[in-house]
Wavefront OBJ file of the C-alpha trace (Angstrom):
o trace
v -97.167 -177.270 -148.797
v -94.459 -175.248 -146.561
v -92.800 -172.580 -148.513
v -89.212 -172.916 -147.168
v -87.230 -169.206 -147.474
v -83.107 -169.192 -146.094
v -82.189 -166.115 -144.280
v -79.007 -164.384 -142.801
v -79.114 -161.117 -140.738
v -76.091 -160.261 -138.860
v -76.606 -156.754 -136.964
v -79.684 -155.760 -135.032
v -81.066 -153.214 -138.136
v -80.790 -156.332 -140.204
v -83.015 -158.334 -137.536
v -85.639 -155.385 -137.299
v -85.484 -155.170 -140.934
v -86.148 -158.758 -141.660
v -88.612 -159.476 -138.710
v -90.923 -157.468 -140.604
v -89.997 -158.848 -144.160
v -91.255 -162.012 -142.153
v -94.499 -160.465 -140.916
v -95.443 -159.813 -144.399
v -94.295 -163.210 -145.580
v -96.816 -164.863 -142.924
v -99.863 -162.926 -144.318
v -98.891 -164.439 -147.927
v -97.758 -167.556 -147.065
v -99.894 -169.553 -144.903
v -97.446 -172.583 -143.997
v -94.023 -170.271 -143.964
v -90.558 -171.515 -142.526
v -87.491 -169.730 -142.017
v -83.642 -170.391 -141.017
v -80.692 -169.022 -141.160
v -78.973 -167.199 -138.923
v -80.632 -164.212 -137.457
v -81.842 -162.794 -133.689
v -84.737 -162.096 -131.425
v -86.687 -160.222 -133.953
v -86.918 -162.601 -136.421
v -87.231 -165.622 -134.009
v -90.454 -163.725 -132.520
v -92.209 -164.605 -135.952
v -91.174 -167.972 -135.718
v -87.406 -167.769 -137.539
v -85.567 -171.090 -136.664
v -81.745 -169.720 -135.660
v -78.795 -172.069 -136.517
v -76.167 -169.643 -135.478
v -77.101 -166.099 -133.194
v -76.654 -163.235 -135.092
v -73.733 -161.766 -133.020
v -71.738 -164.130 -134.506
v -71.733 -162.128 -137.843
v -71.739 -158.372 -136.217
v -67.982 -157.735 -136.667
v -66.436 -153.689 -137.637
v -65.034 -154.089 -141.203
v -62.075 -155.945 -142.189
v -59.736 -156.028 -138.953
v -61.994 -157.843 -137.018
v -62.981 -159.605 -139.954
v -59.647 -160.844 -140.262
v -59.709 -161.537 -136.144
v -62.411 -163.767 -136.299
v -61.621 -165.206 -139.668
v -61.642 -168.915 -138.361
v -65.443 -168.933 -137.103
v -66.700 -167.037 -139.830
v -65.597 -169.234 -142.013
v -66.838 -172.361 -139.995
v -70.365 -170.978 -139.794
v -70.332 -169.524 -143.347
v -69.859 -173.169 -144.031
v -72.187 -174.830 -141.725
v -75.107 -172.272 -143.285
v -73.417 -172.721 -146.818
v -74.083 -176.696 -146.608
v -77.741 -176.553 -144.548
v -79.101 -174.391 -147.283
v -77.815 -176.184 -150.166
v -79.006 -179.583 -148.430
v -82.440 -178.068 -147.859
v -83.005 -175.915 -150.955
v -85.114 -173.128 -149.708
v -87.444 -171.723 -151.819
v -85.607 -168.752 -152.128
v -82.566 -167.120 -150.052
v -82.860 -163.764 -148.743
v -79.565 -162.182 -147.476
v -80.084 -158.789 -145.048
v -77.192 -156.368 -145.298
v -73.927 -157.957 -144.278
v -72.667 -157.974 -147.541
v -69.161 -159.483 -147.149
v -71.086 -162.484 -145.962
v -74.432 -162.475 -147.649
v -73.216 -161.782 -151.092
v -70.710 -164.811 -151.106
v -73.197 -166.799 -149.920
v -75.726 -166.000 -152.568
v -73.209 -167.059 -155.209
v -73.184 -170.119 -153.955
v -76.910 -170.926 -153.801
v -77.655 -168.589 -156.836
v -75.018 -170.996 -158.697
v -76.550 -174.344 -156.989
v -80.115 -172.570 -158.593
v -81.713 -171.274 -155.824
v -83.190 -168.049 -156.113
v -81.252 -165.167 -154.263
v -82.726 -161.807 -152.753
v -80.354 -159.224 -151.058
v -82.435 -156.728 -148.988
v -80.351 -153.261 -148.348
v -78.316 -152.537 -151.257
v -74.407 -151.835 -150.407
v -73.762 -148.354 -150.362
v -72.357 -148.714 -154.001
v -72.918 -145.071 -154.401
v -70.227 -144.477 -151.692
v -67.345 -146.899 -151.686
v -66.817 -149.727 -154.232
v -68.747 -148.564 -157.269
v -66.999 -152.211 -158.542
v -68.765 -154.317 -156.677
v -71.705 -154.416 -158.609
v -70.598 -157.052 -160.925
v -70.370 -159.200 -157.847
v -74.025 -158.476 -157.306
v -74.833 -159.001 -160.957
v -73.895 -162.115 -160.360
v -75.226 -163.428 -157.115
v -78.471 -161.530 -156.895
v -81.429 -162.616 -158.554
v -83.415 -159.539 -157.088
v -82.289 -156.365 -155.001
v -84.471 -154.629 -152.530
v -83.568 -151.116 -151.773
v -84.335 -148.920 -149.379
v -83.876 -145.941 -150.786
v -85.275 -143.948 -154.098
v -82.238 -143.033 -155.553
v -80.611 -146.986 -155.192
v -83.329 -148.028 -157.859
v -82.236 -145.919 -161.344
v -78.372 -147.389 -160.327
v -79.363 -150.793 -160.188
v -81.668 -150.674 -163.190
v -78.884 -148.918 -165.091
v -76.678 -152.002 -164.623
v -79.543 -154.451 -165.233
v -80.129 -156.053 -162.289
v -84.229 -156.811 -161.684
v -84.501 -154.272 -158.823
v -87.539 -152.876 -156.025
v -87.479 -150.156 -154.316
v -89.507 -151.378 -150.920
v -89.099 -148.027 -148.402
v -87.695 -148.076 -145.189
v -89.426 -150.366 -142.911
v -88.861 -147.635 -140.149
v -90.635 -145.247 -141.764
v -93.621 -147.038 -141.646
v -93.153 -147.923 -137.294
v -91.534 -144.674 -136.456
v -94.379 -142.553 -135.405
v -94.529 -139.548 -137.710
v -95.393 -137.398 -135.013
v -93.141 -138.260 -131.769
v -94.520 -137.711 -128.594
v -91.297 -136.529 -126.597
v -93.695 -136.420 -123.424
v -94.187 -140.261 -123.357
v -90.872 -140.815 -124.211
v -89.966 -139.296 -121.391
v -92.888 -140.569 -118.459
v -91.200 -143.990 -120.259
v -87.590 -142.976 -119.322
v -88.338 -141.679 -116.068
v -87.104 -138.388 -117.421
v -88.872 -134.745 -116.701
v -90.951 -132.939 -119.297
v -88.715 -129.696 -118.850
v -85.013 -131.003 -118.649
v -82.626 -130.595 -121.367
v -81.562 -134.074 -122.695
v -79.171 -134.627 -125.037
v -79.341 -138.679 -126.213
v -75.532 -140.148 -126.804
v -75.351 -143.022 -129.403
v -71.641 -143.875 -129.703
v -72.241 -147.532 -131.850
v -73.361 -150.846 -131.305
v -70.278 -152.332 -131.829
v -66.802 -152.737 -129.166
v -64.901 -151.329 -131.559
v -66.827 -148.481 -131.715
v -67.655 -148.209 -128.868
v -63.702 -148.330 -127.749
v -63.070 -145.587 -130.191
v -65.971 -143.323 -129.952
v -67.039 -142.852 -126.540
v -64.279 -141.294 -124.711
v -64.796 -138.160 -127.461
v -68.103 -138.210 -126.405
v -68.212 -138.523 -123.235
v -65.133 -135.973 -123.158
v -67.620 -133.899 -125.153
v -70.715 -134.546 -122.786
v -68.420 -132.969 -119.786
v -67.889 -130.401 -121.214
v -71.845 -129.424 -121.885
v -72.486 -130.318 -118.206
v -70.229 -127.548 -117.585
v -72.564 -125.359 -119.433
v -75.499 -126.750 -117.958
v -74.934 -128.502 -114.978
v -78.558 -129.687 -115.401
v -78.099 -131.596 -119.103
v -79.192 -134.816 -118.619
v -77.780 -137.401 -120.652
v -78.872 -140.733 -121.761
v -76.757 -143.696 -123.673
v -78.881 -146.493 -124.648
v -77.048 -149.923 -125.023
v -77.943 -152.528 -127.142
v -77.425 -155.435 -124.830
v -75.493 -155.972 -121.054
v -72.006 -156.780 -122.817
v -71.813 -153.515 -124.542
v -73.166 -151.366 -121.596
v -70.509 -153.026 -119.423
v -68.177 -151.984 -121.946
v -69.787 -148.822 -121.618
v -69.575 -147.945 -118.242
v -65.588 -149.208 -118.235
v -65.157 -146.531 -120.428
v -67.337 -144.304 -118.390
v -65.797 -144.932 -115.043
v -62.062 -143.307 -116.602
v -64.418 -140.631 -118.246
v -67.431 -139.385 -115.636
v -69.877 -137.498 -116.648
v -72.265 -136.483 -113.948
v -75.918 -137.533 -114.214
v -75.161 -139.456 -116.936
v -77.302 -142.557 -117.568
v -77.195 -145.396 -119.351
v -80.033 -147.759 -120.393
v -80.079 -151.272 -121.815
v -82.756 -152.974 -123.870
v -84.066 -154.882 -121.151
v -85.106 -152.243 -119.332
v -88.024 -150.756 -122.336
v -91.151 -152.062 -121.676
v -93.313 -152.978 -125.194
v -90.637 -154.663 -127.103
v -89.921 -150.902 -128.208
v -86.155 -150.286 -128.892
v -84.456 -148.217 -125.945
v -82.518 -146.276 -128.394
v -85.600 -145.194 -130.335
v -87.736 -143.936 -126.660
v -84.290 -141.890 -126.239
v -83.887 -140.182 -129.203
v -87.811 -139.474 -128.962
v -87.132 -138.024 -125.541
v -84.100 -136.341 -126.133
v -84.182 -132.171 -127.377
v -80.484 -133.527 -129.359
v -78.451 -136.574 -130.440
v -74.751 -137.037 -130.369
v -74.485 -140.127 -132.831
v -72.200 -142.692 -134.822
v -72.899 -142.987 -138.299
v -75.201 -145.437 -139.151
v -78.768 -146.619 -139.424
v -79.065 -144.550 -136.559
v -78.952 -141.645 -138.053
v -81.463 -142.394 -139.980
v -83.307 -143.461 -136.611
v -82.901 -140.333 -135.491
v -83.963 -138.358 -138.689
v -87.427 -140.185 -138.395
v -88.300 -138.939 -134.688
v -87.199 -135.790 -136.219
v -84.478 -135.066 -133.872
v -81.332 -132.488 -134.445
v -78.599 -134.309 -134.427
v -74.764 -134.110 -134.635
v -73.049 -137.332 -136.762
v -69.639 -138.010 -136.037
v -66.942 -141.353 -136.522
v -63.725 -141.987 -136.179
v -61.252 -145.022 -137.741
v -58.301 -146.176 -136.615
v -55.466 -145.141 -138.557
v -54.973 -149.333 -139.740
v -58.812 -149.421 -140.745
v -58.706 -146.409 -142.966
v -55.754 -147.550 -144.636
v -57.372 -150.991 -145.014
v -60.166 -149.497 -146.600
v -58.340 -147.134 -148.652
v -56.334 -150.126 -149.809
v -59.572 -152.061 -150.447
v -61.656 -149.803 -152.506
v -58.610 -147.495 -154.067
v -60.478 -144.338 -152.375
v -59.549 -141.788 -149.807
v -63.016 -140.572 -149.312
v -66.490 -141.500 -150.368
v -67.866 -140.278 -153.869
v -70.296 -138.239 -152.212
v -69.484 -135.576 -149.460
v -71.613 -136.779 -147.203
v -71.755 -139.621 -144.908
v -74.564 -139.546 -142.515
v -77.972 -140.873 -144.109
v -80.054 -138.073 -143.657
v -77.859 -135.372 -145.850
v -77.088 -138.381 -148.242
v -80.442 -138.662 -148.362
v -81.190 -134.750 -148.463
v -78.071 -134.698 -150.731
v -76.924 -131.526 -147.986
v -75.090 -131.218 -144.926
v -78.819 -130.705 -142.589
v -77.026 -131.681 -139.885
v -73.120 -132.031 -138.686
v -70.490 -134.146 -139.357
v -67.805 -134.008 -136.982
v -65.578 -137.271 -138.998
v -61.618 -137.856 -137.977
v -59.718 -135.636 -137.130
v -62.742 -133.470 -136.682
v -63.966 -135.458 -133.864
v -62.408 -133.890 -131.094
v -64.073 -133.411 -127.657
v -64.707 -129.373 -128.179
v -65.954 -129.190 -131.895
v -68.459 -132.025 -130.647
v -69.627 -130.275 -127.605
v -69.633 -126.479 -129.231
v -71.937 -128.660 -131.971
v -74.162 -130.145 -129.553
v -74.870 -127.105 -127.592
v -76.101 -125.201 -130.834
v -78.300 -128.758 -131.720
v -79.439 -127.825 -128.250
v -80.368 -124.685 -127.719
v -81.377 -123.384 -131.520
v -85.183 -123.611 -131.645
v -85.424 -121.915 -134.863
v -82.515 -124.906 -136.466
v -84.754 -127.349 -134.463
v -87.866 -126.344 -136.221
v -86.326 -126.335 -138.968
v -84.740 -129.919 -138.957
v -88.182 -131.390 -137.617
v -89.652 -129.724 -141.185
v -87.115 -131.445 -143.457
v -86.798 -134.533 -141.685
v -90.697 -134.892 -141.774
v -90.222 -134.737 -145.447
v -88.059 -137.282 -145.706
v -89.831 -139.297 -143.344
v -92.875 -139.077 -146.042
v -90.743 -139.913 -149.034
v -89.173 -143.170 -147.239
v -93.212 -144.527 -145.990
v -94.387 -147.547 -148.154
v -95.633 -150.727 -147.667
v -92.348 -152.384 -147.056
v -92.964 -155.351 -145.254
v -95.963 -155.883 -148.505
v -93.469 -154.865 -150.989
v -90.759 -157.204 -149.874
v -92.709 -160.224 -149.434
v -94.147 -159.970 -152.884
v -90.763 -159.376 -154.564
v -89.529 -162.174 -152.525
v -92.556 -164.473 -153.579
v -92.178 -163.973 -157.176
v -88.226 -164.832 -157.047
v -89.115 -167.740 -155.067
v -91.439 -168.905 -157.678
v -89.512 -168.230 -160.949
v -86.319 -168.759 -162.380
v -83.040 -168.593 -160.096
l 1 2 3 4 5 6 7 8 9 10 11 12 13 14 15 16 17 18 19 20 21 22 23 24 25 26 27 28 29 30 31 32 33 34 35 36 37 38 39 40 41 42 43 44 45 46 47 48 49 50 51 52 53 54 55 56 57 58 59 60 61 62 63 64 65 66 67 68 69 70 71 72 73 74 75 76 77 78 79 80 81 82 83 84 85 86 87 88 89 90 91 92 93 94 95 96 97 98 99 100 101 102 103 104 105 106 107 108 109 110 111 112 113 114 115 116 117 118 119 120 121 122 123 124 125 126 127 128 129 130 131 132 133 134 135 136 137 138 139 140 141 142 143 144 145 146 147 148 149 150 151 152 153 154 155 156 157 158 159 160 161 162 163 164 165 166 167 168 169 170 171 172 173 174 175 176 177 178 179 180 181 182 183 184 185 186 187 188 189 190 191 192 193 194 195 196 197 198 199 200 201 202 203 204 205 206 207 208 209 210 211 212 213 214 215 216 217 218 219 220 221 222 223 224 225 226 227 228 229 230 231 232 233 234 235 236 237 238 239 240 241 242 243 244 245 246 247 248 249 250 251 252 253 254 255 256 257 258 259 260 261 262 263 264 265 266 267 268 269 270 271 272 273 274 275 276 277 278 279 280 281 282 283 284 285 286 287 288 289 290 291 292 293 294 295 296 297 298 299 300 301 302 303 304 305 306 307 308 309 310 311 312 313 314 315 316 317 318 319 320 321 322 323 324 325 326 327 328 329 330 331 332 333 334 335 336 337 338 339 340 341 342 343 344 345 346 347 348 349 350 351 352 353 354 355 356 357 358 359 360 361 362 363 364 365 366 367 368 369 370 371 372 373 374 375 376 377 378 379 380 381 382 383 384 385 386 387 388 389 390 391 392 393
């Protein structure tokens, strides 16, 4: 009999995450089927896309509210497939503004409801928890410290690992990285992440390419290296570039990595630094061990929006780059706002680059870490998963 499990993934960490939630759904299930809406890492195990991911990846709630009409038109074309088809279960990844409505709807209809990376709760929004008391039959989280909150509030909870612990190599091999990248073993390279999304993009990579000038001008040998997630943002990318130049600069798109291995990740493991938005790639980063500087910038509209939404100024915790969160200390820079200027983030870089004993250092902690996130994720998941889908919505 097919086991039939709904899923939504609307960023590409949500597709990596889930492709392997799917990998060890396969070794459980023998006659497995899954839809939703999701992308090419999920659809390489066999994931049946009714809508491409992209169509959910949008920056908070401006271009939420830009795009408003064909969210709503696929939330509502997913909303009425699922419900028609019952899945066994429904597993949202991430996107929570979408996911979380959506698992109302089929947790209230009685179909079993997983949400896979818990909203960071413990940042912005404490509140929102009695929305997921009440749409999620079962939380997986990522992270240690997630488990004791959701427990607390009595929500049936598993705390899986980090899926990229386990396919991040805990030793990086900077050498291959580099024979990979066409790079040379003994140039410095400093890896430039500014976001996966226009808006960030837009916003964040003037200051850093502003900031990479500036290093070449310190070393005119630096050799930096942007990956791109796919050809639309690299154009975007180089428009940006072309009124900002940075000499040698070079930027690489995921069609151009051999192995079906990220391009980001073969940069950061080739690269002696990263200059980086906050997000999952930090994290990325903090697993091949790299020092790193975190730094992001809103628009002066999105922070008030946000302000206005969750009634806070800043987060509850004083960090917001995964690996101190996680480390619960500043191990690295943050370079946030106002703080984000061209000079702070170069003088930041250059010590990231040239500080072997802070290098050694980082590599030390961040192995740590690495260690503490490693389990059996794609194991854990699928049995969580299995059991909801088997029991009582």
């Amino acid at each position: 009999m097919t086991l039939s499990i709904g899923m939504v993934a609307g960023e590409p960490s949500g597709d990596l995450l889930a492709g392997r939630i799917i990998g060890g759904l396969q070794a459980r299930a023998a006659d497995l089927h899954t839809a939703g809406i999701g992308g090419p890492q999920m659809q390489a195990r066999g994931f049946e896309a009714w809508h491409p991911m992209h169509a959910l990846s949008v920056f908070g709630y401006v271009d939420a509210l830009k795009r408003l009409p064909s969210l709503l038109s696929i939330y509502r074309n997913t909303r009425d497939r699922f419900l028609a088809e019952r899945p066994a279960a429904f597993v949202g990844i991430d996107a929570p503004d979408f996911n979380l409505r959506l698992e109302l709807q089929m947790r209230q209809a009685g179909i079993p409801t997983v949400h896979f990376v818990g909203p960071s709760i413990w940042a912005w929004r404490y509140e929102r928890i009695h929305k997921i008391r009440a749409a999620v039959s079962h939380m997986l989280v990522l992270f240690p410290f997630e488990e004791e909150i959701y427990r607390k509030e009595g929500i049936p909870v598993t705390y899986v690992g980090h899926p990229l612990a386990g396919v991040i190599p805990m030793q990086p091999d900077r050498a291959a990285a580099r024979r990979r990248l066409g790079l040379q073993p003994d140039e410095r390279v400093l890896a430039i992440l500014p976001g996966s999304r226009s808006s960030e993009i837009r916003i964040l990579a003037p200051r850093f390419l502003q900031a990479a000038a500036l290093l070449r001008q310190r070393d005119p040998t630096l050799r930096c290296v942007v990956p791109m997630v796919n050809a639309q943002r690299k154009a975007e990318f180089e428009q940006i570039l072309a009124q900002h130049p940075v000499p040698g600069l070079r930027c690489v798109t995921a069609e151009q990595e051999p192995g079906g291995t990220p391009v980001a990740w073969s940069v950061m493991e080739a690269a002696d630094a990263v200059l980086v938005a906050s997000g999952t790639a930090t994290l990325e980063t903090a697993l091949f061990k790299r020092p790193m500087v975190i730094s992001y910038v809103l628009s002066p509209w999105m922070r008030r929006i946000m302000a206005w939404k969750s009634g806070q100024q800043r987060p509850y915790l004083p960090w917001v780059g995964l690996p101190n969160v996680l480390l619960k200390d500043f191990a690295v820079p943050e370079l946030l706002q106002d703080d984000a200027t061209p000079e702070k983030l170069a003088e930041a870089c250059w010590t990231s680059l040239t500080d072997a004993a802070g290098a050694a250092r980082i590599e030390a902690r961040f192995t740590a870490l690495h260690q503490e996130l490693l389990r059996d994720t794609p194991t854990l998941a699928a049995q969580a998963i299995l059991e909801v889908a088997h029991g009582p919505a």
